[in-house]
N, C-alpha and C positions, 0 to 999 in steps of 0.2 A: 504494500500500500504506500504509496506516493504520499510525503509531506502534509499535514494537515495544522495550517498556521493561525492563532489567534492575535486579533492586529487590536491596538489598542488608539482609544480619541487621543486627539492631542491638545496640549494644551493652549493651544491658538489657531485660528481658523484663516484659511488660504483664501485669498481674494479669487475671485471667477476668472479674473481674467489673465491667471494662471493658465488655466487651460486654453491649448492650441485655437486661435483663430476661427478652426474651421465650424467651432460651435460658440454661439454667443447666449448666457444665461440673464435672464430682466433680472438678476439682482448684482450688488457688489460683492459680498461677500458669502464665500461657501460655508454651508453650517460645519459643526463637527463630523457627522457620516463623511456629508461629500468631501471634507476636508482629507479623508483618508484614504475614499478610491479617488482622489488625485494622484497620490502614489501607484497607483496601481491599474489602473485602464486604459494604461498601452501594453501590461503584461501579458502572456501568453497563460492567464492562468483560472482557475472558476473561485467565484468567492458567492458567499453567501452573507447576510446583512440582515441583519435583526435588529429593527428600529420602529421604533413608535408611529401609529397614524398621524399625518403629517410633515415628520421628519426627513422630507426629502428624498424620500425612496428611488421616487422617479428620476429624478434628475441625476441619481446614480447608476441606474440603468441609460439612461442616452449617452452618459460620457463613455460608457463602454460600446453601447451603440455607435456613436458618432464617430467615434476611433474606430472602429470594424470596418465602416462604409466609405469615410473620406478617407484613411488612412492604408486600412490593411485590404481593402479595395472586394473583401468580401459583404455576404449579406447580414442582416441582422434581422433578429426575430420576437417580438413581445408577444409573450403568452399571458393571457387573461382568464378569468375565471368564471366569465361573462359575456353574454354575447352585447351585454349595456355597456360595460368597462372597455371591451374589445374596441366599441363605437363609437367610443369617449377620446379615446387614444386618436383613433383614425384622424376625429375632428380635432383633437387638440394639435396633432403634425401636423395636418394641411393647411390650417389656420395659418394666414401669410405673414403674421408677428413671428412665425417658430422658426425657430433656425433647420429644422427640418425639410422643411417648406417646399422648397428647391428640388424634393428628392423623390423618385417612384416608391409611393407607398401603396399599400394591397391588404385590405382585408378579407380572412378565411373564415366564416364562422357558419352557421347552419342553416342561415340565411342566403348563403350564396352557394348556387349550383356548381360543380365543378367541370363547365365547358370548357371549349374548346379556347374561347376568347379568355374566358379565366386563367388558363393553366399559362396559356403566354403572358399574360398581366403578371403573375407571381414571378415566371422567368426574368420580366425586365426588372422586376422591381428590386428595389434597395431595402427596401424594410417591409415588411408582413409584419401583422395583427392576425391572432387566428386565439380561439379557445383550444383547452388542454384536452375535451374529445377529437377536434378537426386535426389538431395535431395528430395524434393518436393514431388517426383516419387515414390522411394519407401517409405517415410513414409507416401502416399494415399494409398500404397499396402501392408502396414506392416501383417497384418495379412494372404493375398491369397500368398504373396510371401515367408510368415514366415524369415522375415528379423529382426531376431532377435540379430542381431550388432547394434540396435540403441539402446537397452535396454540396453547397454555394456556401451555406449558410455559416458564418466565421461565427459567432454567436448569440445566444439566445438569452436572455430575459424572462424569468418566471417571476411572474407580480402574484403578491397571495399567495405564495408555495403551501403557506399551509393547507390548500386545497388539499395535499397528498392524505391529513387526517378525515376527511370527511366522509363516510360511509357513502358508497353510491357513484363517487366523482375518483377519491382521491387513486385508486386504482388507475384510471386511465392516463391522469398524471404519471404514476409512475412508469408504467408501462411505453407512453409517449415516449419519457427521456429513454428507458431500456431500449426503444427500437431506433429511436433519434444518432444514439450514438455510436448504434450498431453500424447505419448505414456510413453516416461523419464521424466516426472516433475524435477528430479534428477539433469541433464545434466546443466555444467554452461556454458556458455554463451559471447565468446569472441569479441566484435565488435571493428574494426580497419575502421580506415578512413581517407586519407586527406582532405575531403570535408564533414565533418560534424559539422555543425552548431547549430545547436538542439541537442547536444549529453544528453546533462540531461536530455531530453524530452524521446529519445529510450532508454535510460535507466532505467526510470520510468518504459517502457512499459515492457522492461526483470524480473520488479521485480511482474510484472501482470503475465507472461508467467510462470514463475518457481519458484515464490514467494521468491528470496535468495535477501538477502542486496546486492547493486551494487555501483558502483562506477566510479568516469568517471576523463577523466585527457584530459585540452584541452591546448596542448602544445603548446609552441611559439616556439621549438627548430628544426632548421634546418641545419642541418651539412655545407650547401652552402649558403649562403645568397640567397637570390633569389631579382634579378630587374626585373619590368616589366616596356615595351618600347611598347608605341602606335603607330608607324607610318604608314602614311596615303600610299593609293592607289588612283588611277583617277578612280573612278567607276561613271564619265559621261554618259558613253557611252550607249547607251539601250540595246546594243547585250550582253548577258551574256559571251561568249567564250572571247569578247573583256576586258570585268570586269577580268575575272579570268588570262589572259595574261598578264596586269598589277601588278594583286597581285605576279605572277610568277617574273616580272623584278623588283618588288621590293625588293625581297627574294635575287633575283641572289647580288642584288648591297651590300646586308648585308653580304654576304656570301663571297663576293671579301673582303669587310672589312676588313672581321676579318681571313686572309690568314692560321693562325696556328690552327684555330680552326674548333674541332669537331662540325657540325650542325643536328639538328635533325629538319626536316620541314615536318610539319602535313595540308596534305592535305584533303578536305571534301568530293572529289570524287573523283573517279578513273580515269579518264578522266585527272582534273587538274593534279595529282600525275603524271602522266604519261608525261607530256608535261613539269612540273618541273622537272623532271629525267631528260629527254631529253638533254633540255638546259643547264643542270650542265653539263652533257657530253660532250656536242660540245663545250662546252670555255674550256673544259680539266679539270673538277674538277670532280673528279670520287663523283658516286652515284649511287644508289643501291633504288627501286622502293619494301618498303615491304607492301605488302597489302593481304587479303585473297584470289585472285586465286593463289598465290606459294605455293607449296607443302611447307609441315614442314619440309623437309632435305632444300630446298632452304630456305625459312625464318632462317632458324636456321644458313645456312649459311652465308647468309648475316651481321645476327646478332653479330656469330661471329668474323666477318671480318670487322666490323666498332669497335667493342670492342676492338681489338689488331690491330696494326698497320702495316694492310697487302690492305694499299689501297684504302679503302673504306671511303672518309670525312664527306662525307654527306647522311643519311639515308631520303631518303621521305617517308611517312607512311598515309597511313587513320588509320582507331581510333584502328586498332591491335597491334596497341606499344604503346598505352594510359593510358589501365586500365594493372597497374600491373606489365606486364614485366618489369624485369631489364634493361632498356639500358637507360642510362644516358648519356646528351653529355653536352659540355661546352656552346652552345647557344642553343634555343629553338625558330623555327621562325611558327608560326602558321596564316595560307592563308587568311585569312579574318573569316569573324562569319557567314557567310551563306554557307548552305548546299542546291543547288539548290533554290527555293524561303523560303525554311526552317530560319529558324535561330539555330544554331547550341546549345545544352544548356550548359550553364555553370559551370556542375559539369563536362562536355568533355573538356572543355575548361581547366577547372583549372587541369583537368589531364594531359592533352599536356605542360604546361605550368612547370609542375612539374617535370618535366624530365630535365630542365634545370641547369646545375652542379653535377658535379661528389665528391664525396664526399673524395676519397683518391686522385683525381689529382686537385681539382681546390679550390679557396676560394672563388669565388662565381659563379655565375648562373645567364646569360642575357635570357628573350625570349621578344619575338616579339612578339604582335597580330594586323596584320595587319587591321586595320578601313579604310572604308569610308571616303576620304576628308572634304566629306560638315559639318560645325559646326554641324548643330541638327543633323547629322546622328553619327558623331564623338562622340558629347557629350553623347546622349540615350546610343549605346553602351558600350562606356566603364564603363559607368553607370553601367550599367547593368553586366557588369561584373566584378566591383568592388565590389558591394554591396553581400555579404552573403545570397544565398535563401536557407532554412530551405529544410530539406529531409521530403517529403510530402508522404503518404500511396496512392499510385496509385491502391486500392483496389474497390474502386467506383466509379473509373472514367466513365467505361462506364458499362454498363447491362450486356455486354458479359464476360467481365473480370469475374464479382463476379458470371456469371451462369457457369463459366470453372470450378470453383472451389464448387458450390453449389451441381451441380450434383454427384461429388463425396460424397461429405455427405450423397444425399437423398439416393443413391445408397449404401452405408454401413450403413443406416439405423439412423446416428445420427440426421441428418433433417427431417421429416415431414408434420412440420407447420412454421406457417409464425412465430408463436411463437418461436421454434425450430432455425430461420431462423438467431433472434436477437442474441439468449442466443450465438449460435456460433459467429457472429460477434463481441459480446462483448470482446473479447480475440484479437481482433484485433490492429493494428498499428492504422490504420484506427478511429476506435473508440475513443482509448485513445487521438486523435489526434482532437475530438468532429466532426468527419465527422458523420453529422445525417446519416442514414442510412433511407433515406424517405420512406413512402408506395409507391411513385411514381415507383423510380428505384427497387423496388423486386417485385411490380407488372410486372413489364416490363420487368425483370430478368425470370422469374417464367414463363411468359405470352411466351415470347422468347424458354426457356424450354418446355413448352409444344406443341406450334408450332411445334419445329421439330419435336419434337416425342422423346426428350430421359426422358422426365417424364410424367408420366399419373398421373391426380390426382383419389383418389379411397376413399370411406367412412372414412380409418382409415388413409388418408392424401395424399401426394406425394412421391409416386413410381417409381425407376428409369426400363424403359424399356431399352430392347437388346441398344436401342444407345445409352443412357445414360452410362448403365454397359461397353462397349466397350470404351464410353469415358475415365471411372474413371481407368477400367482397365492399357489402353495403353497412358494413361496420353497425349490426345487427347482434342481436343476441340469439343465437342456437334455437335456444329453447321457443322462443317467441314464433322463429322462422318455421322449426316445425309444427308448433299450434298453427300456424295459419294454414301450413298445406294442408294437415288433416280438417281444419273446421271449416273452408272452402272447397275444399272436395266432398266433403258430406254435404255442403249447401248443393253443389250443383247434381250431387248424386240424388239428392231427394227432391231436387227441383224446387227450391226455395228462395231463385237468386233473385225474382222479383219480389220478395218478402224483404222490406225495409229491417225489420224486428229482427230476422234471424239474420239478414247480413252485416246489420252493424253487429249484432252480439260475435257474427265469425270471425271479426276482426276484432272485438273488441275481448274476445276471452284467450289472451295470454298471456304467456307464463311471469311476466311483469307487472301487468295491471291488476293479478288476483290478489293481492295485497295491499291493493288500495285503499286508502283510509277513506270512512264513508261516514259524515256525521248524521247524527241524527233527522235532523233539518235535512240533509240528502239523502237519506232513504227516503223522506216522504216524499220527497219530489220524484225522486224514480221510482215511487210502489207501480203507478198505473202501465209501466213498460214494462218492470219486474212480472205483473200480473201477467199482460197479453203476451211477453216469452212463456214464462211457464206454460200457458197456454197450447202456442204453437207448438212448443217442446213436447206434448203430452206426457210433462212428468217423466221424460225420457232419464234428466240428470239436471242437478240444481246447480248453476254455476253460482260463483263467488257474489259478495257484495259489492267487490272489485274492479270483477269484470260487468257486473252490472252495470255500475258506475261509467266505466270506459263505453260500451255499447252502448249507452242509453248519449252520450256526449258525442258518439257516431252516425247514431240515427237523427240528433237534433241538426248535425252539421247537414246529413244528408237534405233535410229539407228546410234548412234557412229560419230554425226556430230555436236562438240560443237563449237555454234559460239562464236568469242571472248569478243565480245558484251556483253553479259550476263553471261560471263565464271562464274564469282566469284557468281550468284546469283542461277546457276544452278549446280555448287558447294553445295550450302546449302540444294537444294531439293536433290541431291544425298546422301548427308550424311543423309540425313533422311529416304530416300526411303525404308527401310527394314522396318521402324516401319509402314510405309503407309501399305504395302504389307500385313506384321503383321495384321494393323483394317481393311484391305482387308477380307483377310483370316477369321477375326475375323465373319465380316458383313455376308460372305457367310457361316456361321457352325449358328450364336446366332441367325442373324434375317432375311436375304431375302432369305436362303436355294435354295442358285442361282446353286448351285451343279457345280460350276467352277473353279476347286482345280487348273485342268492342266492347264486353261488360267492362273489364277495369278501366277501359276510357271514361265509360258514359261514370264509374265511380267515381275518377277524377275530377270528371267537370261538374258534377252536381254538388261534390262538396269545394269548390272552386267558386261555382255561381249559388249555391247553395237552396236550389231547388228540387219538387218532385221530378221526375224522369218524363213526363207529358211536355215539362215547359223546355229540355233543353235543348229542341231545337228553333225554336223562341232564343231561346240566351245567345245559341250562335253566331245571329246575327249579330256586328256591331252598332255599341251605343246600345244594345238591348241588356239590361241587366234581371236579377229578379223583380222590380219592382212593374219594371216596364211591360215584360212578360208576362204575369200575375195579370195585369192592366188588356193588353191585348187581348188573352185567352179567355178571359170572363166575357168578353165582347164578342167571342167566335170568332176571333185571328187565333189559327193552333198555328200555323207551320209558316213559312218564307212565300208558300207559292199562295197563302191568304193572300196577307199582306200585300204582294206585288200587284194580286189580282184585284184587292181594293184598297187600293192604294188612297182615294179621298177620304173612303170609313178609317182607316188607321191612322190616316193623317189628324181627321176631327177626333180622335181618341186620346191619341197622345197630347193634341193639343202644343207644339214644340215650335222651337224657334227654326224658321224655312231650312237652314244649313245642315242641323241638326238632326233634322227628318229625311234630307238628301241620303246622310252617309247611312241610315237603317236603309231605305230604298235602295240603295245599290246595293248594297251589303245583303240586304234579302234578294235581291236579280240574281246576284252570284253565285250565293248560296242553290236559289231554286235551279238556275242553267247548268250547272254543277251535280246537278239531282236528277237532272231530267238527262243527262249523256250518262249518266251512271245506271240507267234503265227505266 
C-alpha cells in the first residue's frame, strides 16, 4: 500500500492569487482548506478533504480541476450526488463570471439520453458533471458504448463522498471508482466531505484503487461558527399526525424568535413540510414549500427568492436542499429524527444542520434539532447524533446489492468462478474495510442469480443469459429485469394487454418496488385499484402493498390522472420510464421474442402524452396534446383523416389563433396521407 499522508492547516492563509493565472477566484484570500491544496494541485497524487459545509470544498476541487484541463491538458470530472447538485455545477461553470466559462462542459445524468450527438459532446468536452449511478453506467459499458472520455479523464472530483455510506446509493459509488480505475488506473482521485470521519481509512482505499500516494486534510475550519440547540417536543401522544403538529409549533415559536432572520426548516415528509408551510402563512410569515414534486423552474424559483430579499423568510424542504445545494440561511430548525417509524440517519442530519450560517452575511450559524421530551428518548438521541459514525461500504449488505453489480462482471466475462468472485471484490471499499465477504452471502448472491434466470452456470463456469446481459446492458437490476419478462409474458399469454389494471400492475410488480413504503393515507387512495386487481386477478396471488403502490402510479400515468398523493413518487417512475421501455424493448428483441414492438410504443406514448389509447392518434398530430385531444374526440374528431375532412368543425372547436390551427392541419394531412399509402 502506497503512502497514506495527513496534511495539516497552516497557520496563515495564501492569497488566490497565488494560484496560476489560468484560474481567477472572486475572493482575495484563500481560506485554511484551500490554503493547503495550494501545495498540492499540481501533484500527481489523490487527497481527500474533510471540511465543514461551507468551507470551500469547491473551490478545492477546481484548483485541481483547472490544473488537469489548462495544465496537464487532460479531462476533468465532478461527481454529484444529484441530478439538482449535478445542474447546479453545470450552471454555476457556464455562468460567464467563472473562470471556467471558456471551457466544453457536458453534463451526464439520467436526464440525458446517451446519443449519438451526446457521446461526441463528452469526447470534446473538458469537464463533465455526471451523478455517481451515470458514472457507474457507462464505465459497466465502457467498451459496447466505446466511451472512450474516461481514458481522457486526468481526474475526478467526488462532492459528498459520503454518499458511499448510504444504503441504496453508496454501492454504486463505490463500484463506479472500482470500474473507473480499472479502465484509467491513471485518473487521480478527489474526495470532498463534510461528514467524513474515517477519511485516512478511504484514502488508504484510493491508494489500492490507482496505487498514487494520497493525502487527506481533516479541517476544523468553518467560515460561520456553527451552534447546535436541542429543544424538546410533547411527542406523548400515540397519534403520529398529533407528534409531528407539535414539532411544527415548536419551529413556529423559534421562528417568531428570531423576527430578522433567515430560516431554513427540514422536514422528513411531505405531509409535515406541507402543514409547516401552511402555518408560517397564516401568522403572515411568508414561506415557500421546496421538495421534489416542483418542477426545477419553480425550485429554482423559490430558491432564488429566499436568496435575495424578494419575500420569501423561510424555506421548508425535505432532504433536496441537504446534500449540496447552495442555500444557506442564518438559522437551521430540523423537525425531529424520525422519518415515519424510520429514524432518520445522521450523515442527513449533519447535512441539514450544515446549512446553518451564511458565510459573507453572518458570524455564526444557530440550528435546531428538535428531540423527544422524555430523558432516555432525549438522551439516546442526541447521543446519537453527537457521536461520529465512520462511512461504512454498503456493498454486502444484502445478496441483491453485490448480485446488481456481479452480473455485470459475469456478463463481460471478468467473473466466472467463485474464485473470480473474490479477486474482484478484493478492490473493494468493502474489503479494505475487513467486511468478510462469507461463502454464505455469494452462495445466496449466485443462488438468487441463477433463480431468475440472468446466469446459467455451464462447464467453463457462470454465464450471463439474455437477463443478465439486459441487466448489465441498461444498468438495471436482475431481479427487476426478470419480473418483467415473466409478468409481461403472462399479460400477453392470457390476453390482458389491453387491460390498463393488469399492465400497469406487470410492470409495476418488481423485485424493487415490493418494499415500498405505503402510508396509511396511501393505501386508501389505492384501495379502489387494489380492489378491481384482485379482481381481475381472480384471487390468483396477492401482490405486495409495494407493488401496489408502483402499479396503481402506472396506471394513473397511463391515463393523465396524477393523484396528489403520490405526485412526487410517480414523478420518479416517470423520469425513469424511457429506460423501462428501453429493457422492454430490450426483453422483447434478446429473450421472450414476444414480437410486440407496437404495444410498447403505443406504452411509451401514452405515458408520454399521458392518455387513454383511443386518443393517441389524436396526440400524434402536432400542437395536439391531451387537453386538445380530450376536446376534439368528445366533439366526434377521433382520428387525423376527421379533422382534415372537417376541417371548419375542428377549427370552430379548438377555437385557436389562425397559425396555430395551420401547423394541427398539416400535421393531421400528413399524418392521414401517411395512413392512407400505408393501406
Amino acid at each position: 500500500m502506497n503512502k497514506v499522508t495527513l496534511l495539516k492547516e497552516k497557520s496563515f492563509v495564501a492569497k488566490s492569487k497565488e494560484y496560476p493565472k489560468y484560474a481567477k477566484f472572486p475572493f482575495e484570500d484563500f481560506n485554511p482548506p484551500q490554503t493547503v491544496v495550494l501545495d498540492w494541485f499540481d501533484k500527481d497524487v489523490n487527497m481527500g478533504i474533510a471540511a465543514a459545509t461551507s468551507a470551500g470544498k469547491t473551490v478545492c476541487g477546481e484548483m485541481f480541476l483547472s490544473h488537469e484541463v489548462r495544465q496537464r491538458g487532460g479531462k476533468g470530472m465532478y461527481v454529484g450526488t444529484h441530478k439538482s447538485l449535478v445542474q447546479e455545477k453545470l450552471d454555476d461553470w457556464t455562468d460567464p463570471e467563472h473562470h471556467f466559462a471558456d471551457l466544453n462542459i457536458s453534463i451526464c445524468s439520467g436526464d440525458y439520453q446517451l446519443t449519438d450527438a451526446r457521446k461526441k459532446e463528452l469526447a470534446e468536452s473538458n469537464l463533465i458533471t455526471m451523478t455517481s449511478e451515470m458514472l457507474s453506467s457507462r464505465c459497466r459499458n465502457f467498451k459496447s458504448e466505446k466511451n472512450n472520455f474516461l481514458l481522457e479523464l486526468g481526474t475526478i472530483v467526488v462532492d459528498e463522498s459520503h454518499l458511499l455510506t448510504v444504503p441504496g446509493r453508496g454501492d454504486h459509488l463505490e463500484v463506479a471508482l472500482m470500474k473507473l480505475t480499472e479502465i484509467n488506473p491513471d485518473v487521480r482521485i478527489i474526495l470532498l466531505s463534510a461528514t467524513m470521519p474515517n477519511v485516512k481509512e478511504l484514502c488508504e482505499w484510493l491508494t489500492i484503487l490507482n496505487g498514487k500516494e494520497t493525502y487527506f486534510l481533516n479541517s476544523t475550519f468553518r467560515p460561520c461558527p456553527l451552534d447546535l440547540h436541542y429543544p424538546t417536543y410533547d411527542d406523548s401522544s400515540w397519534k403520529y399526525d398529533a407528534k409531528e403538529d407539535n414539532k411544527v409549533w415548536e419551529a413556529i415559536k423559534l421562528v417568531e424568535r428570531y423576527p430578522d432572520d433567515k430560516f431554513l426548516i427540514f422536514a422528513h415528509t411531505k405531509k409535515t413540510g406541507q402543514k409547516m408551510t401552511k402555518e408560517l402563512n397564516d401568522i403572515g410569515i411568508n414561506a415557500s414549500f421546496h421538495n421534489a414534486d416542483l418542477s426545477k423552474e419553480k425550485r429554482r424559483k423559490a430558491e432564488q427568492e429566499f436568496k435575495t430579499d424578494k419575500g420569501v423568510r423561510c424555506i421548508v424542504a425535505t432532504s433536496t436542499l441537504a446534500w449540496g445545494i447552495n442555500m444557506p440561511a442564518r438559522r437551521v430548525i430540523v423537525l425531529g429524527v424520525h422519518r415515519g417509524l424510520e429514524l432518520v440517519e445522521v450523515y442527513d442530519i449533519k447535512q441539514m444542520v450544515g446549512r446553518a450560517g451564511r458565510p459573507k452575511y453572518d458570524k455564526k450559524g444557530d440550528a435546531y434539532v428538535l428531540l423527544p421530551y422524555k430523558p432516555k428518548d432525549y438522551e439516546e438521541q442526541k447521543r446519537r447524533i453527537t457521536e461520529d459514525k465512520d462511512i461504512s461500504s454498503q456493498l454486502i449488505e444484502h445478496h441483491k446489492i453485490l448480485g446488481f453489480h456481479l452480473v455485470s462482471e459475469i456478463y463481460l466475462g471478468n467473473v466466472s468462478t467463485m474464485e473470480d468472485v473474490h479477486k474482484w471484490y478484493s478492490r473493494s471499499l468493502a474489503a479494505h474495510q475487513a467486511k468478510k465477504l462469507s461463502g454464505s452471502i455469494t452462495e445466496e448472491c449466485i443462488g438468487a442469480l441463477l433463480k431468475c434466470g440472468a446466469i446459467m452456470a455451464t462447464p467453463e463456469g457462470y454465464k450471463a443469459t439474455a437477463v443478465g446481459k439486459i441487466a448489465s446492458l441498461f444498468y438495471y437490476s436482475p431481479f427487476d429485469v426478470a419480473d418483467l419478462k415473466r409478468n409481461v409474458t403472462h399479460l400477453f399469454l392470457q390476453q390482458n394487454e389491453d387491460n390498463d389494471f393488469l399492465t400497469s400492475l406487470a410492470i409495476g410488480d418488481v423485485d424493487s418496488q415490493r418494499m415500498n413504503i405505503v402510508s396509511n393515507a396511501e393505501k386508501e387512495a389505492l384501495s379502489m385499484y387494489s380492489n378491481v386487481i384482485g379482481q381481475d386477478q381472480g384471487g390468483s396471488y396477492t401482490p405486495s402493498a409495494g407493488s401496489i403502490k408502483a402499479g396503481y402510479a402506472y396506471y394513473c400515468m397511463l391515463n393523465g390522472n396524477p393523484p396528489m398523493i403520490i405526485q412526487g413518487f410517480m414523478r420518479g417512475l416517470q423520469m425513469d420510464f424511457d429506460r423501462l421501455v428501453e429493457v422492454l424493448s430490450a426483453i422483447d428483441t434478446m429473450a421472450s421474442k414476444w414480437d410486440r414492438r407496437g404495444w410498447i410504443i403505443k406504452l411509451k406514448k401514452r405515458v408520454q402524452y399521458g392518455v387513454p389509447e383511443y386518443l393517441l392518434a389524436l396526440c400524434d398530430i402536432p400542437e395536439v396534446g391531451a387537453v386538445r385531444a380530450r376536446t376534439l374526440y368528445s366533439h366526434g374528431i377521433k382520428t387525423p383523416k376527421d379533422l382534415v375532412e372537417d376541417e371548419p368543425f375542428a377549427r370552430a372547436i379548438l377555437n385557436m389563433k389562425p397559425v396555430t390551427f395551420k401547423k394541427i392541419l398539416d400535421g393531421a394531412k400528413t399524418i392521414h396521407t401517411r395512413n392512407m399509402l400505408a393501406g
